[in-house]
C-alpha positions as CSV (number, residue, x, y, z in Angstrom):
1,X,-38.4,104.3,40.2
2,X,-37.3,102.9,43.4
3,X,-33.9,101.0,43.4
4,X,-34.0,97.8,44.8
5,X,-30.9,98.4,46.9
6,X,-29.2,101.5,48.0
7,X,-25.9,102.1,45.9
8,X,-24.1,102.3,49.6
9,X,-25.7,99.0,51.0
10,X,-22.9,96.3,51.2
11,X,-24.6,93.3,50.1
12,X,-23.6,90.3,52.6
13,X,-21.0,88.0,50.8
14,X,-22.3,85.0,53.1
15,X,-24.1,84.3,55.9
16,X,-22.9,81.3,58.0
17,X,-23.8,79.2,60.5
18,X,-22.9,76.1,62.4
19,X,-25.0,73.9,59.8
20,X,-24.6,76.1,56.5
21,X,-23.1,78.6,54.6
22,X,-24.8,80.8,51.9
23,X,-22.9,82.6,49.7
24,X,-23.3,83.8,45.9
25,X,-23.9,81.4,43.8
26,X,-21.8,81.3,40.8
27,X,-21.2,79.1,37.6
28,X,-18.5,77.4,39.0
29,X,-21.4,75.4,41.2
30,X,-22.7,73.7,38.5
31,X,-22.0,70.1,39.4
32,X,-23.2,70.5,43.1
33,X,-26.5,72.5,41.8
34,X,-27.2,70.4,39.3
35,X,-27.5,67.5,41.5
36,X,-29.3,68.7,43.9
37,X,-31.5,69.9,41.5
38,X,-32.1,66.7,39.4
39,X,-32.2,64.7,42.7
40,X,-35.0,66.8,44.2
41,X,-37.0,67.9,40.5
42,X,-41.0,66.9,42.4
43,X,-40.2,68.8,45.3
44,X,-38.8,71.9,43.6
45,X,-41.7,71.9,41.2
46,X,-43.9,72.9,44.3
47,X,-41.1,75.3,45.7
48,X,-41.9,78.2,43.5
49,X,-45.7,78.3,43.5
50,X,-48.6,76.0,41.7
51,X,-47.7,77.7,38.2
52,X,-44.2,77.7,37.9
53,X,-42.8,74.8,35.8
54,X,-39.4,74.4,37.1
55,X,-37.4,72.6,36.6
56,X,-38.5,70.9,34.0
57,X,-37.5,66.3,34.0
58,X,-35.5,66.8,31.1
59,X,-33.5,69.9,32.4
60,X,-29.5,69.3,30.4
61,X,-26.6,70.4,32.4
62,X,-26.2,73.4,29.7
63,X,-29.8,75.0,31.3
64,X,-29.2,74.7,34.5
65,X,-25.3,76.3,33.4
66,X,-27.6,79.2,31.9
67,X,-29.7,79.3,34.8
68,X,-26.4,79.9,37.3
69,X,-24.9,82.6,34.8
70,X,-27.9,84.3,34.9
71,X,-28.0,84.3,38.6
72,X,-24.2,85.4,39.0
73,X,-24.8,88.2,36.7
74,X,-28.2,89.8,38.7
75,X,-26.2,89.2,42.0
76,X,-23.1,90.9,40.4
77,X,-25.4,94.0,38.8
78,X,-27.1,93.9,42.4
79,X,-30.4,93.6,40.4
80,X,-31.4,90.2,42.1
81,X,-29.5,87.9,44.5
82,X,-29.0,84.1,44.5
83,X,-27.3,82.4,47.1
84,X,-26.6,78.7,47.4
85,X,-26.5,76.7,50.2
86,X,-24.0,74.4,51.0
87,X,-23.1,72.3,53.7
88,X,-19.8,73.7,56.0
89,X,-16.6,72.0,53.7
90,X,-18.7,73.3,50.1
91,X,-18.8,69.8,49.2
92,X,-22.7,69.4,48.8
93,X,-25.6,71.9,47.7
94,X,-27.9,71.6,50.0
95,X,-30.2,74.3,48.5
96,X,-30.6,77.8,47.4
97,X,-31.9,81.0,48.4
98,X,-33.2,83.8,46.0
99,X,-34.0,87.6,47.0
100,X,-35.5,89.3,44.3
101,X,-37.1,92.7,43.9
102,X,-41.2,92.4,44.2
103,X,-43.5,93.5,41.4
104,X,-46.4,93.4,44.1
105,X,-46.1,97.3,45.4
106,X,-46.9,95.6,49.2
107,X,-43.6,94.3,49.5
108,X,-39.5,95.7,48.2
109,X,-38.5,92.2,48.4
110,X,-39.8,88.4,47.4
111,X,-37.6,85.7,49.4
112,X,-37.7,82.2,48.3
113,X,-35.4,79.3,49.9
114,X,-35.2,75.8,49.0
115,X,-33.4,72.6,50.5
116,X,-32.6,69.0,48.5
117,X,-35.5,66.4,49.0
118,X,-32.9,64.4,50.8
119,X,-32.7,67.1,53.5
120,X,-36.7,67.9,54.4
121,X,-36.5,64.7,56.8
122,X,-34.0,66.3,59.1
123,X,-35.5,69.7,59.2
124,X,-33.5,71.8,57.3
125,X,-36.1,73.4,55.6
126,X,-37.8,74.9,58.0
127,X,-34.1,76.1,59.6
128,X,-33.3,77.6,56.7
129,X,-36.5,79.4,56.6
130,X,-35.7,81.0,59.9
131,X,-32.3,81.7,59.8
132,X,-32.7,83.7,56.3
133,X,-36.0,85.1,58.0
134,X,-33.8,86.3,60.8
135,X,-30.8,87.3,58.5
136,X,-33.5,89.4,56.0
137,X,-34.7,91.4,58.8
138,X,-30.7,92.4,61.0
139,X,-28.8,92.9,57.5
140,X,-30.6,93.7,54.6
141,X,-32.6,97.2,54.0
142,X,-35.7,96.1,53.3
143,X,-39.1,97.0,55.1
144,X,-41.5,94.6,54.0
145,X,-40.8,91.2,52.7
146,X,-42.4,88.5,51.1
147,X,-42.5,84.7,51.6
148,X,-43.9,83.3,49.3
149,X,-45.8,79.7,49.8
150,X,-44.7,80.5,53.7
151,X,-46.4,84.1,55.3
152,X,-47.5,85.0,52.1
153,X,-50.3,83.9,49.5
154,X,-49.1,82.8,46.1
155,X,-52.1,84.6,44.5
156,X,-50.3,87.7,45.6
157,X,-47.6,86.9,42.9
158,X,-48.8,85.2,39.9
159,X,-48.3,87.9,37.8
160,X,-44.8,88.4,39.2
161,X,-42.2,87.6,36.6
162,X,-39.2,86.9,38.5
163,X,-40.8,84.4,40.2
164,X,-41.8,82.9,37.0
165,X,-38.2,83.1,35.8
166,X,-36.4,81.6,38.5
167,X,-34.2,78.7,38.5
Protein backbone atom coordinates (compact mmCIF):
# COMPACT_ATOMS: atom_id res chain seq x y z
CA UNK A 1 0.00 0.00 0.00
CA UNK A 2 0.98 3.42 -1.04
CA UNK A 3 1.97 5.80 1.85
CA UNK A 4 0.23 8.87 1.90
CA UNK A 5 3.41 10.93 2.33
CA UNK A 6 7.00 10.12 1.81
CA UNK A 7 8.82 9.48 5.13
CA UNK A 8 11.45 12.31 3.82
CA UNK A 9 8.68 14.96 2.82
CA UNK A 10 8.84 17.91 5.46
CA UNK A 11 5.40 18.58 5.99
CA UNK A 12 4.85 22.55 5.95
CA UNK A 13 4.49 23.90 9.63
CA UNK A 14 2.41 27.01 8.14
CA UNK A 15 1.72 28.64 5.25
CA UNK A 16 1.29 32.45 5.62
CA UNK A 17 0.10 35.17 3.97
CA UNK A 18 -0.76 38.83 4.29
CA UNK A 19 -4.42 37.96 5.35
CA UNK A 20 -3.90 34.38 7.16
CA UNK A 21 -1.89 31.99 8.68
CA UNK A 22 -2.49 28.18 8.63
CA UNK A 23 -0.75 26.19 10.80
CA UNK A 24 -1.55 22.71 12.71
CA UNK A 25 -4.27 22.81 14.48
CA UNK A 26 -3.96 21.57 18.01
CA UNK A 27 -6.15 21.19 21.23
CA UNK A 28 -5.03 24.19 22.60
CA UNK A 29 -7.48 25.99 19.86
CA UNK A 30 -10.39 24.92 21.37
CA UNK A 31 -12.00 28.17 22.33
CA UNK A 32 -11.24 29.98 18.89
CA UNK A 33 -12.58 26.64 16.91
CA UNK A 34 -15.29 26.16 18.82
CA UNK A 35 -16.63 29.46 18.03
CA UNK A 36 -16.27 29.62 14.86
CA UNK A 37 -17.74 26.51 14.66
CA UNK A 38 -20.95 27.11 16.64
CA UNK A 39 -21.28 30.59 14.99
CA UNK A 40 -21.15 29.17 11.50
CA UNK A 41 -23.03 25.36 12.26
CA UNK A 42 -25.69 25.89 8.64
CA UNK A 43 -22.96 26.80 6.59
CA UNK A 44 -20.49 24.01 7.72
CA UNK A 45 -23.31 21.50 7.43
CA UNK A 46 -22.98 22.06 3.55
CA UNK A 47 -19.03 22.36 3.68
CA UNK A 48 -18.49 18.68 3.72
CA UNK A 49 -20.88 17.28 1.16
CA UNK A 50 -24.98 16.70 1.10
CA UNK A 51 -24.47 13.52 3.60
CA UNK A 52 -22.20 14.58 6.13
CA UNK A 53 -23.95 15.61 9.40
CA UNK A 54 -21.47 17.90 10.91
CA UNK A 55 -21.48 19.46 13.15
CA UNK A 56 -24.32 18.59 14.71
CA UNK A 57 -26.71 22.05 16.79
CA UNK A 58 -26.02 20.46 19.96
CA UNK A 59 -22.21 19.88 19.47
CA UNK A 60 -20.58 20.33 23.61
CA UNK A 61 -17.30 21.86 23.86
CA UNK A 62 -15.95 18.24 25.02
CA UNK A 63 -16.71 16.97 21.01
CA UNK A 64 -15.43 19.47 19.38
CA UNK A 65 -12.15 18.95 22.24
CA UNK A 66 -12.23 15.19 20.79
CA UNK A 67 -12.59 16.34 17.34
CA UNK A 68 -9.17 18.67 17.67
CA UNK A 69 -7.22 15.74 19.54
CA UNK A 70 -8.03 13.64 16.87
CA UNK A 71 -6.82 16.00 14.34
CA UNK A 72 -3.43 16.85 16.29
CA UNK A 73 -2.75 13.19 16.55
CA UNK A 74 -3.30 12.27 12.44
CA UNK A 75 -1.22 15.48 11.71
CA UNK A 76 1.42 14.33 14.33
CA UNK A 77 1.33 10.48 12.86
CA UNK A 78 1.41 12.28 9.33
CA UNK A 79 -1.63 10.13 8.56
CA UNK A 80 -3.94 13.16 7.83
CA UNK A 81 -3.47 16.94 8.21
CA UNK A 82 -5.58 19.65 9.79
CA UNK A 83 -4.74 23.11 9.69
CA UNK A 84 -6.67 26.03 11.15
CA UNK A 85 -6.94 29.26 9.92
CA UNK A 86 -6.48 32.19 11.82
CA UNK A 87 -6.37 35.69 11.19
CA UNK A 88 -2.46 37.37 11.46
CA UNK A 89 -2.23 38.08 15.67
CA UNK A 90 -4.03 34.13 16.34
CA UNK A 91 -6.72 35.94 17.92
CA UNK A 92 -9.75 34.56 15.76
CA UNK A 93 -10.38 31.19 13.75
CA UNK A 94 -11.30 32.08 10.74
CA UNK A 95 -11.55 28.53 9.42
CA UNK A 96 -9.86 25.32 8.78
CA UNK A 97 -8.25 23.30 6.16
CA UNK A 98 -8.10 19.41 6.06
CA UNK A 99 -5.79 17.22 3.64
CA UNK A 100 -6.57 13.81 3.90
CA UNK A 101 -5.53 10.74 2.05
CA UNK A 102 -8.30 9.71 -0.75
CA UNK A 103 -10.05 6.38 -0.82
CA UNK A 104 -11.18 7.21 -4.49
CA UNK A 105 -7.91 5.57 -6.46
CA UNK A 106 -8.26 8.90 -9.01
CA UNK A 107 -6.85 11.09 -6.60
CA UNK A 108 -3.59 10.71 -3.43
CA UNK A 109 -5.19 13.54 -1.78
CA UNK A 110 -8.93 14.97 -0.81
CA UNK A 111 -8.57 18.94 0.24
CA UNK A 112 -11.34 20.49 1.93
CA UNK A 113 -11.18 24.35 3.41
CA UNK A 114 -13.73 26.12 5.27
CA UNK A 115 -14.08 29.87 6.50
CA UNK A 116 -16.69 31.28 9.50
CA UNK A 117 -20.12 32.40 8.04
CA UNK A 118 -19.13 35.82 9.19
CA UNK A 119 -16.26 35.82 6.69
CA UNK A 120 -18.02 34.50 3.12
CA UNK A 121 -19.24 38.35 2.69
CA UNK A 122 -15.71 39.58 2.30
CA UNK A 123 -14.40 36.82 0.09
CA UNK A 124 -12.38 34.83 2.06
CA UNK A 125 -13.60 31.77 0.93
CA UNK A 126 -12.88 31.75 -2.33
CA UNK A 127 -9.08 33.18 -1.23
CA UNK A 128 -8.65 30.59 0.76
CA UNK A 129 -9.51 28.19 -1.87
CA UNK A 130 -6.82 29.59 -4.11
CA UNK A 131 -4.14 30.24 -1.96
CA UNK A 132 -4.29 26.43 -0.58
CA UNK A 133 -4.96 25.41 -4.31
CA UNK A 134 -1.74 27.17 -5.16
CA UNK A 135 0.18 26.04 -1.88
CA UNK A 136 -1.12 22.13 -2.65
CA UNK A 137 0.42 22.15 -6.01
CA UNK A 138 4.43 24.27 -5.09
CA UNK A 139 4.85 22.29 -1.65
CA UNK A 140 3.17 19.19 -1.18
CA UNK A 141 3.95 15.80 -3.17
CA UNK A 142 0.89 15.07 -4.46
CA UNK A 143 -0.14 14.38 -8.23
CA UNK A 144 -3.69 14.55 -8.28
CA UNK A 145 -5.92 16.25 -5.83
CA UNK A 146 -9.32 16.43 -5.06
CA UNK A 147 -11.77 19.33 -4.19
CA UNK A 148 -14.36 18.27 -3.12
CA UNK A 149 -17.84 20.44 -3.66
CA UNK A 150 -15.29 22.82 -5.72
CA UNK A 151 -13.44 20.83 -9.10
CA UNK A 152 -14.68 17.85 -7.96
CA UNK A 153 -18.17 15.84 -7.73
CA UNK A 154 -19.25 14.80 -4.35
CA UNK A 155 -20.65 11.53 -5.78
CA UNK A 156 -16.99 10.80 -6.30
CA UNK A 157 -16.62 10.41 -2.42
CA UNK A 158 -19.65 9.25 -0.64
CA UNK A 159 -18.26 6.22 0.20
CA UNK A 160 -15.12 7.95 1.43
CA UNK A 161 -14.81 7.64 5.20
CA UNK A 162 -12.58 10.44 6.12
CA UNK A 163 -14.69 12.68 4.74
CA UNK A 164 -17.51 11.24 6.66
CA UNK A 165 -15.37 11.59 9.83
CA UNK A 166 -14.25 14.92 9.69
CA UNK A 167 -14.75 17.70 12.01
Amino acid sequence: MKKFIPDSFQVPKKLETDRIRLRMLTIDDLTKDYEAVITSLEHLQCVFGPFDRWPQKDLTLEQDLNDLRFHQEEFQKRTSFTYTVMNLDETRCLGCVYIMPSTNVKYDVVVIAWVRKDELANGLDKYLFITVKNWIKEKWPFDSVAYPGRETSWDEFKDNYFLQSTA
